[in-house]
C-alpha positions, 0 to 999 in steps of 0.5 A, a space after each residue: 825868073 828861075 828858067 827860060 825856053 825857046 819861047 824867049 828871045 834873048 840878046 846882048 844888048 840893042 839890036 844896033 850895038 849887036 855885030 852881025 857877025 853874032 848870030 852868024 857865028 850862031 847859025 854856022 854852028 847850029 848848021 855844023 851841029 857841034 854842041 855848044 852852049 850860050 852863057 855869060 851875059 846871056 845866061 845872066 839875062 835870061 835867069 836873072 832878068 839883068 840886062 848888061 851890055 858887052 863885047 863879047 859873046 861867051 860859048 862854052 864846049 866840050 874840051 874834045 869840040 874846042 877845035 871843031 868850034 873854033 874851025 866853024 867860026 874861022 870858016 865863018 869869017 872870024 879870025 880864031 886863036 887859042 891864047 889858053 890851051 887849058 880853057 879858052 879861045 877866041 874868034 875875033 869878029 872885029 877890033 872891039 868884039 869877040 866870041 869867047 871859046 870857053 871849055 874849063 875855068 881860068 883856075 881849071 877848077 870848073 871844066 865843061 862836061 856833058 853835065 853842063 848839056 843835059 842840063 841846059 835850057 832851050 832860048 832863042 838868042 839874037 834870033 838864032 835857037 841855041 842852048 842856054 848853060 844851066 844856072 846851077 853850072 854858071 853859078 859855079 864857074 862864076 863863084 870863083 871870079 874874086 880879081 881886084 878888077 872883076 869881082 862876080 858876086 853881084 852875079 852870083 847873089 842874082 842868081 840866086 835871087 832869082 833861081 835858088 828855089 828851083 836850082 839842083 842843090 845836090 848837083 851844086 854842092 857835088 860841083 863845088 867839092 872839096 871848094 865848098 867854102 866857096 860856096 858858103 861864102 856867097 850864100 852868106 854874103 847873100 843873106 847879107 845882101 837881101 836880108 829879107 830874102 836869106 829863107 830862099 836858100 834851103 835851110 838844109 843846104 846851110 846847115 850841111 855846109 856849117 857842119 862841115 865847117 865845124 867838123 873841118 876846124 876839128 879835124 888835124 890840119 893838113 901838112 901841105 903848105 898850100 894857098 888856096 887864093 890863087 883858084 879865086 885870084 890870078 894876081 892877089 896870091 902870088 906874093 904867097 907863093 913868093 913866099 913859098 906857099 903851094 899853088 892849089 891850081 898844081 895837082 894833087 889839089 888843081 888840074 893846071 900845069 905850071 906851064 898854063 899857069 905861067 901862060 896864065 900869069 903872063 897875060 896879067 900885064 897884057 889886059 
């Protein structure tokens, strides 16, 4: 499938499971103008074809535009809170759906920024015309989802079935950083997944990332005794940092708060 426009009608599911309050969010954000952009289930859909029904509708913002967006949606009948200042909101429509507010990743390794806008594809989603996030962009954020309950690699696999010979390498490897291994681990497991399929990724991409795979293993070790885990899982790791290992989600190497993060840690129990 690879890419999607204006001419394609997207929704979450059938028309009778969607709440009306969806496309009404939609139009009055389209009506205010604040930029915004449809992913989740929906970008899911619109590049790799898969269907999959949910309660939730997710958006994603500018961190500067969380406050606008969420104020049109309480304007619009939902009921808004932050329950995670580093990146996410949420605007209840009833007691089983919700619009999710996202601006950064649950581990604040993967922030939305203007990229994610100039990149993004045109649809038309419950029959409201709204701004799709970009694979290259969806991959990332999804590359990272590793819980014992939810487990994003299927996502990320598709994606790459579908999109991998139109995707921005340059830009996905500039996205991924110093996190790389992330993605390399996923382009080998998709080459395990879809045996057949493996030339689809650019033969230059994987032998960029094997390079520095060998140049990494020769290289003198960092002293910092840190875990790396806790960007891929809330829960799994923290029986390391018990242990007295470093959080990577703390600067230098992350961009949270310890206070975020317990905020973060907190809400394990509460799912």
């Amino acid at each position: 499938m690879g890419t999607v426009g204006a001419e394609h009608s997207i929704s979450l599911g059938p028309p009778e499971t969607e709440p009306p309050s969806y496309p009404a969010a939609l139009r009055a954000l389209n009506a205010d103008g604040v930029p915004y952009l449809v992913g989740g289930a929906i970008a899911l859909g619109a590049y790799a074809g898969i269907r999959r029904d949910t309660k939730d509708l997710d958006l994603f913002t500018l961190p500067e535009d969380v406050k606008r967006v969420l104020d049109v949606l309480e304007r619009a009948g939902l009921r808004t809170e932050l329950p995670f200042p580093h990146w996410l909101g949420k605007a209840h429509c009833d007691d089983e759906h919700f619009v999710d507010v996202i601006f950064n990743a649950g581990n604040g390794a993967a922030p939305v920024d203007s990229e994610w806008f100039a990149h993004a594809h045109p649809a038309v989603v419950m029959g409201v015309p709204v701004a799709v996030c970009p694979p290259e962009e969806t991959l990332w954020s999804k590359a990272f989802v590793m819980e014992r309950e939810r487990f994003d690699g299927a996502d990320v696999a598709h994606l790459l079935l579908s999109c991998a010979e139109t995707l921005d390498w340059m830009r996905l490897l500039r996205r991924f950083a110093d996190n790389w291994r992330v993605l390399y681990a996923h382009l080998v497991l998709f080459g395990f997944v879809y045996p057949d399929e493996s030339r689809r990724i650019p033969g230059w991409v994987l032998r960029e990332l094997n390079e520095r795979l060998e140049n990494d293993a020769s290289r003198e070790r960092p002293r910092e005794h840190v875990c790396q885990g806790t960007l891929l899982s809330r829960e799994q790791y923290l029986p390391d940092l018990e242990r007295g290992w470093g959080d990577a989600r703390l600067p230098p190497t992350g961009s949270m708060s310890r206070e975020t993060i317990a905020i973060w840690t907190g809400a394990i129990s509460k799912r």
